[in-house]
Every structure is written in C-alpha cells, then in structure tokens.
C-alpha positions, 0 to 999 in steps of 0.5 A: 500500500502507498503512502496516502495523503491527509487530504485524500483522507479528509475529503474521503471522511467529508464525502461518508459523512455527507452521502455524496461527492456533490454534497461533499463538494459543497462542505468542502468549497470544491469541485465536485470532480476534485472530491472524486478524484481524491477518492479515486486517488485514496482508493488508488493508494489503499488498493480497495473499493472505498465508495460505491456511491450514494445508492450502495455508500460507504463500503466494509473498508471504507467505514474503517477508513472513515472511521480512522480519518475522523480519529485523526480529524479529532487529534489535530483539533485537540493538538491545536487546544494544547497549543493554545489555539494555533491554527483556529479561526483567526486572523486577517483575511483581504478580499478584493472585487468590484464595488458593487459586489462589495456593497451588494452582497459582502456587505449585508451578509459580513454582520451575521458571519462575523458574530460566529467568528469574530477572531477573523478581520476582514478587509475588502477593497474595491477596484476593476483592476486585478490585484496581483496575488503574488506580491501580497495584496490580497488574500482574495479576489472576485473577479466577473471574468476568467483572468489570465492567471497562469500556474501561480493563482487558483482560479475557481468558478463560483457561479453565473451572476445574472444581468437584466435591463431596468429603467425605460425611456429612449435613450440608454446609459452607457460607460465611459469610453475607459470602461467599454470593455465590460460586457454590459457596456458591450450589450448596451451598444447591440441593442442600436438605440443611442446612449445617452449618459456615460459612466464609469461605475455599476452603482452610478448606472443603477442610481441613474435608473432609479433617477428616470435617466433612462435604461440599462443592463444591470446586475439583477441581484442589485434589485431594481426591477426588470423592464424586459424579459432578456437575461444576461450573464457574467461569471464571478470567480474566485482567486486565491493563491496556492501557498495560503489557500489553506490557512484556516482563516482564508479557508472559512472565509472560501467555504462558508462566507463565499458561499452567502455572497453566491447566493445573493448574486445569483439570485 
C-alpha cells in the first residue's frame, strides 16, 4: 500500500459523512470532480473499493477508513487546544472585487458571519483592476471574468451572476469610453438605440435608473426591477493563491462566507 495523503483522507471522511461527492463538494468549497478524484486517488493508494456511491455508500473498508480519518480529524483539533489555539479561526483575511459586489452582497451578509467568528478581520477593497496575488495584496479576489492567471493563482468558478435591463425611456446609459470593455457596456451598444449618459461605475448606472435617466443592463441581484424579459450573464470567480489557500482563516472565509455572497448574486 502507498503512502496516502491527509487530504485524500479528509475529503474521503467529508464525502461518508455527507452521502455524496456533490454534497461533499459543497462542505468542502470544491469541485465536485476534485472530491472524486481524491477518492479515486485514496482508493488508488489503499488498493480497495472505498465508495460505491450514494445508492450502495460507504463500503466494509471504507467505514474503517472513515472511521480512522475522523480519529485523526479529532487529534489535530485537540493538538491545536494544547497549543493554545494555533491554527483556529483567526486572523486577517483581504478580499478584493468590484464595488458593487462589495456593497451588494459582502456587505449585508459580513454582520451575521462575523458574530460566529469574530477572531477573523476582514478587509475588502474595491477596484476593476486585478490585484496581483503574488506580491501580497490580497488574500482574495472576485473577479466577473476568467483572468489570465497562469500556474501561480487558483482560479475557481463560483457561479453565473445574472444581468437584466431596468429603467425605460429612449435613450440608454452607457460607460465611459475607459470602461467599454465590460460586457454590459458591450450589450448596451447591440441593442442600436443611442446612449445617452456615460459612466464609469455599476452603482452610478443603477442610481441613474432609479433617477428616470433612462435604461440599462444591470446586475439583477442589485434589485431594481426588470423592464424586459432578456437575461444576461457574467461569471464571478474566485482567486486565491496556492501557498495560503489553506490557512484556516482564508479557508472559512472560501467555504462558508463565499458561499452567502453566491447566493445573493445569483439570485
């Protein structure tokens, strides 16, 4: 049998304790193909059949496995109680994104997780540029398009947020020449009609509707209400960098704070 990793161990436990490589994905914060490839690589290593699936489960060899890496899930906890809490739930963590996004939905949902973990300090910074992860200036960022990060981020897909037409009259809102390249700009020019009032900022288009300034693509998350049945869509993806990713305070923040910003951008 080959060396097995902690890893493979802890994603094996999370996929028995939940009944599913999906469910597990969730817990985790991963791909669900990344679950089943830690799996597949502990049944590799281990020489047995482990999981059979959410209809058979867990199998013999599995549950002692299972068993196992819960025993040492609970050991690393009490190891980190003897060191005086090294390694818990503390820390600083700098998140980086479009304003809006911060605004819309960082914000109203950073309250309510901070009170279960008030150890962790948060910071996030607005801006459209990409901040490089490498030199240290941020821990996370948001980003509303695939960046070109090369082998030194991890660049993870969190979902599609959806955009909408709102407001009315003849004219539409529009960017400023420096911000054509955002997609919604793009939309803005494919519908023919002319633009009338430029910007340079999502949260100044939806104030400029709510005003009567006339019409725009905005994020349907941002709550204004759509004047037309067309849906549009911009990735959200998430950035981190591979040698701090599993810091224990970063890792709360991916796994059970990203996910509330999901929720309220792509709804």
């Amino acid at each position: 049998m080959q060396d097995v990793s902690w890893d493979d161990l802890r994603v094996f436990a999370a996929v028995v304790e939940t009944g599913s490589f999906a469910a597990a994905a969730r817990v985790l914060g991963q791909h669900e193909t990344t679950v089943a490839r830690n799996v597949h690589r502990l049944e590799d290593r281990m020489g047995q059949i482990l999981w059979r699936g959410p209809e058979a489960g867990v199998t013999a060899e599995g549950a002692v496995v299972a068993e196992h890496a819960a025993a040492m899930a609970g050991q690393a906890a009490q190891a980190r109680a003897a060191m005086g809490g090294q390694g818990a739930l503390r820390g600083a963590v700098r998140l980086t994104s479009v304003p809006w996004l911060i605004e819309a939905a960082l914000l109203p949902v950073l309250p309510g997780w901070q009170l279960e973990r008030p150890a962790i300090a948060m910071s996030a910074t607005g801006g459209h540029d990409s901040v490089n992860l490498l030199h240290g200036e941020a821990d996370i960022a948001l980003r509303l398009a695939r960046p070109e990060t090369g082998g030194d981020v991890i660049a993870r897909k969190l979902c599609d947020v959806p955009f909408v037409v709102a407001g009315d009259g003849p004219e539409w809102i529009g960017y400023v020449p420096e911000m054509q390249h955002l997609p919604q700009a793009q939309w803005t020019q494919d519908n023919g009609l002319p633009v009338g009032l430029r910007l340079s900022d999502q949260m100044a288009v939806c104030a400029a509707v709510r005003a009567g300034l006339g019409r725009a693509w905005v994020p349907r998350c941002l709550g204004l209400s759509p004047t037309g049945p067309e849906v549009r869509t911009r990735p959200l993806w998430c950035l981190t960098h591979p040698r701090t990713r599993h810091a224990p305070a970063l890792r709360a923040v991916v796994e059970t704070l990203l996910p509330l910003v999901v929720a309220r951008v792509a709804q």
